[in-house]
C-alpha positions as CSV (number, residue, x, y, z in Angstrom):
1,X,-7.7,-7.5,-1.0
2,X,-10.6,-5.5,-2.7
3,X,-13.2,-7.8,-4.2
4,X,-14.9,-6.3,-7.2
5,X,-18.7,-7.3,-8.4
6,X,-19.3,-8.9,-5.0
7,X,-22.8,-8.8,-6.3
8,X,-22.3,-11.6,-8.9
9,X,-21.9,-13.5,-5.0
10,X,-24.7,-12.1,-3.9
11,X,-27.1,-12.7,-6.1
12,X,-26.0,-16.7,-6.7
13,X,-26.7,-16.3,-2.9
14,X,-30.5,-15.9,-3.1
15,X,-30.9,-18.5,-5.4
16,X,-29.0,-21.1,-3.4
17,X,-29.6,-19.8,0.3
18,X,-26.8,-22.4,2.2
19,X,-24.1,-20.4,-0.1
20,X,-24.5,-17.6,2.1
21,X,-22.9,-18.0,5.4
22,X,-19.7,-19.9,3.1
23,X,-19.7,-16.8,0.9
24,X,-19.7,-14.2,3.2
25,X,-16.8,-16.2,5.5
26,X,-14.8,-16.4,2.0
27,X,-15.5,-12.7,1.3
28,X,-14.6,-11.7,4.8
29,X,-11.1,-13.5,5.1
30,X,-10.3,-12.4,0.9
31,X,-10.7,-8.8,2.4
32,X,-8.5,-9.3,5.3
33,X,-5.8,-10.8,3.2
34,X,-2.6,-9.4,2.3
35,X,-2.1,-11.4,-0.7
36,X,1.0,-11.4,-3.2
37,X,1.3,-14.4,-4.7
38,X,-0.6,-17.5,-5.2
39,X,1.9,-18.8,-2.4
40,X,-0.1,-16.4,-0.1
41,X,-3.5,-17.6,-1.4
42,X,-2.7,-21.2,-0.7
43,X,-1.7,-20.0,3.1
44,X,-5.5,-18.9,3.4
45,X,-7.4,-21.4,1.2
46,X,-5.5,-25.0,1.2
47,X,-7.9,-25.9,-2.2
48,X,-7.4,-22.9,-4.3
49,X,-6.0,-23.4,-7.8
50,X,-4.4,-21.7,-10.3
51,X,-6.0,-22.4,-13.6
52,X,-4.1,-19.9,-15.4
53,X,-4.5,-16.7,-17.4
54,X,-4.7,-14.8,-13.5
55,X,-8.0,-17.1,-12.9
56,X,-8.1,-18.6,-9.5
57,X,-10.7,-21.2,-8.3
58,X,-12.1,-21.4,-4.4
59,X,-14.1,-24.3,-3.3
60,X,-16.8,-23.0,-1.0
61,X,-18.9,-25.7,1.0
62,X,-16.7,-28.6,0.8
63,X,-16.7,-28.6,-2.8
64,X,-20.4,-27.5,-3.8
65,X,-19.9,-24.7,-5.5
66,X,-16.8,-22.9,-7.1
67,X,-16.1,-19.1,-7.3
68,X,-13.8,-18.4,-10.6
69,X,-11.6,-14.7,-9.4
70,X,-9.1,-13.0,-11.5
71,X,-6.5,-11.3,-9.2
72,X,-4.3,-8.5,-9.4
73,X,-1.6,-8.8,-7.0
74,X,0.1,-5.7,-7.8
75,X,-3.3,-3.4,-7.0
76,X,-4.8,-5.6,-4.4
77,X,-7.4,-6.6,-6.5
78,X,-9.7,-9.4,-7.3
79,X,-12.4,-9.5,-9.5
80,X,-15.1,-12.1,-9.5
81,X,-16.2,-13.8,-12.5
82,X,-18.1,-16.9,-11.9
83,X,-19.8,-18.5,-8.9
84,X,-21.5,-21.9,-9.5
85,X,-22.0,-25.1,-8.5
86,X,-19.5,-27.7,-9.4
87,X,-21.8,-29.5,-11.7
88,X,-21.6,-25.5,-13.2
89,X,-18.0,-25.0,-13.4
90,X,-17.2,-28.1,-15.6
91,X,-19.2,-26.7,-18.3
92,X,-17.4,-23.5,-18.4
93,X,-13.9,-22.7,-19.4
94,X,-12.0,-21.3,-17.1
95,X,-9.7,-19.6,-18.9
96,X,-12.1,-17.0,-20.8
97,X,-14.3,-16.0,-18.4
């Protein structure tokens, strides 16, 4: 998979410096997938959930924070559009962002 704005990861990284090592192992294994389904997601990542409207949620650090992506199967694609912590990600909705 092809993760696009990997600096929206990146730059939640230097403000919380033990997301780091659990971001870059998520990002390494995402771009090593061959995902086409959320079936295949679920094979890498036992926690992910589909929230709908092509959002997906990962739980990175047993739960401490929570990266919102929007795949595209079809193109290998998946764009990030939130990272957070999980106090964070129940203020947002998931489905517009």
């Amino acid at each position: 998979m092809v993760i696009i704005t990997t600096s929206t990861l990146y730059r939640f990284a230097e403000i919380h410096a033990d997301a780091v090592e659990p971001i870059n192992d998520w990002a390494e294994k995402v771009k090593q997938a061959e995902w086409n389904n959320f079936n295949d997601v679920k094979q890498s990542f036992r926690s992910a959930d589909f929230v709908g409207n092509d959002r997906y949620v990962f739980n990175l650090k047993g739960n401490r924070y929570r990266v919102v992506v929007m795949i595209h199967f079809k193109v290998r694609t998946l764009y990030v559009r939130f990272i957070g912590t999980h106090a964070d990600y129940d203020r947002i909705d998931v489905s517009t962002i």
